[in-house]
C-alpha positions in Angstrom: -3.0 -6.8 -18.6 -1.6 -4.1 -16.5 1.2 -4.5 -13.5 1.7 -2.6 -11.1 3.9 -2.1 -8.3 2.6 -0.2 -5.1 4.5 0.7 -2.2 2.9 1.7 1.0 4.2 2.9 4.7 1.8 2.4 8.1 1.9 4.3 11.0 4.7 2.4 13.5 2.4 3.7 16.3 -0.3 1.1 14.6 -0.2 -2.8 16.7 0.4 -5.8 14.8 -3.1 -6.5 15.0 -4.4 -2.8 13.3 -1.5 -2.9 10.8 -3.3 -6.7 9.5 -6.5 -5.0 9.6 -5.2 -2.3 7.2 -2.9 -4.2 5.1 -5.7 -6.4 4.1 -8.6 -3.5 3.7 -6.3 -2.5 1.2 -5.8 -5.7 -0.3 -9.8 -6.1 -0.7 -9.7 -2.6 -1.9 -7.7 -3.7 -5.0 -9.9 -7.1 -5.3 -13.0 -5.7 -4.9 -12.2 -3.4 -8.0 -11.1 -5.9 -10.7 -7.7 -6.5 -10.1 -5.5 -9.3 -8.7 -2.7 -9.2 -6.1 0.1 -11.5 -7.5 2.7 -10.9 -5.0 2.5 -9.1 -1.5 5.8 -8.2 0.6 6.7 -7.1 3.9 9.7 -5.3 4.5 9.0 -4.2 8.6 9.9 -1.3 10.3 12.6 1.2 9.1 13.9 4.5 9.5 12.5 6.8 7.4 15.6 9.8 5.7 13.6 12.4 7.0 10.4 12.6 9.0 6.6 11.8 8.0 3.7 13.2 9.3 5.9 13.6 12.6 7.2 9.7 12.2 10.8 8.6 12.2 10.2 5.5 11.1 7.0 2.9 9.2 6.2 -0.2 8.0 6.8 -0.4 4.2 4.8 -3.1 2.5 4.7 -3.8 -1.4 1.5 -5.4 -3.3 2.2 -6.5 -7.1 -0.6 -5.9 -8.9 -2.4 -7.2 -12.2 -5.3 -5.1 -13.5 -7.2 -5.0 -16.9 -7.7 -1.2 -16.0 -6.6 1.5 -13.5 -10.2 1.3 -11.6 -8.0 -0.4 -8.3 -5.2 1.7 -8.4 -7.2 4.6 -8.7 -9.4 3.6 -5.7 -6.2 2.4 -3.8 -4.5 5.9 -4.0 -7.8 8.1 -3.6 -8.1 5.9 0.0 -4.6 6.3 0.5 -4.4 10.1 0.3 -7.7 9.6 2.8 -6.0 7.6 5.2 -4.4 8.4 8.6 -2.8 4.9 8.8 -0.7 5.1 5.8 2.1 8.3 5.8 3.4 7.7 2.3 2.4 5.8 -0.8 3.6 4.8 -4.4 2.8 3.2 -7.6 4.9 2.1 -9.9 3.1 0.7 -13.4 5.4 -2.2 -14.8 6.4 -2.9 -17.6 6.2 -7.2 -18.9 
């Protein structure tokens, strides 16, 4: 098995009840492609060291991730790179 670590930052202009709907597309994104999410944190709103997309500040989330391939994370960062919602993304693979 694979872990990963992904790291993702929403829009702060995004309500509470948009920022849920994205978390959790995301979160099916992963599932729907083979993998698990083990852990999933939220960090809130910080301040950003420089600006994003013309944003000061996001919401920074972190999934942990177990995969028996990279099928998910590939998916997760090809939507990623598509989305409007998230300004900045990582992923980290693990090593256990």
């Amino acid at each position: 098995m694979r872990h990963y670590e992904i790291m993702f930052i929403t829009r702060p202009t995004l309500s509470e009840e948009e920022t849920k709907k994205v978390v959790n597309s995301f979160k099916k994104t992963i599932t729907d492609n083979g993998s698990k999410v083990t852990d999933e944190k939220t960090l809130g709103q910080r301040e950003l060291a420089y600006e994003i997309k013309d944003f000061k500040s996001g919401n920074y989330y972190i999934f942990e991730v177990e995969s028996k391939d990279d099928k998910a994370i590939k998916e997760f960062d090809r939507l990623a790179l598509i989305s409007k919602d998230i300004i900045r993304h990582l992923i980290t693979k693990l090593e256990k």
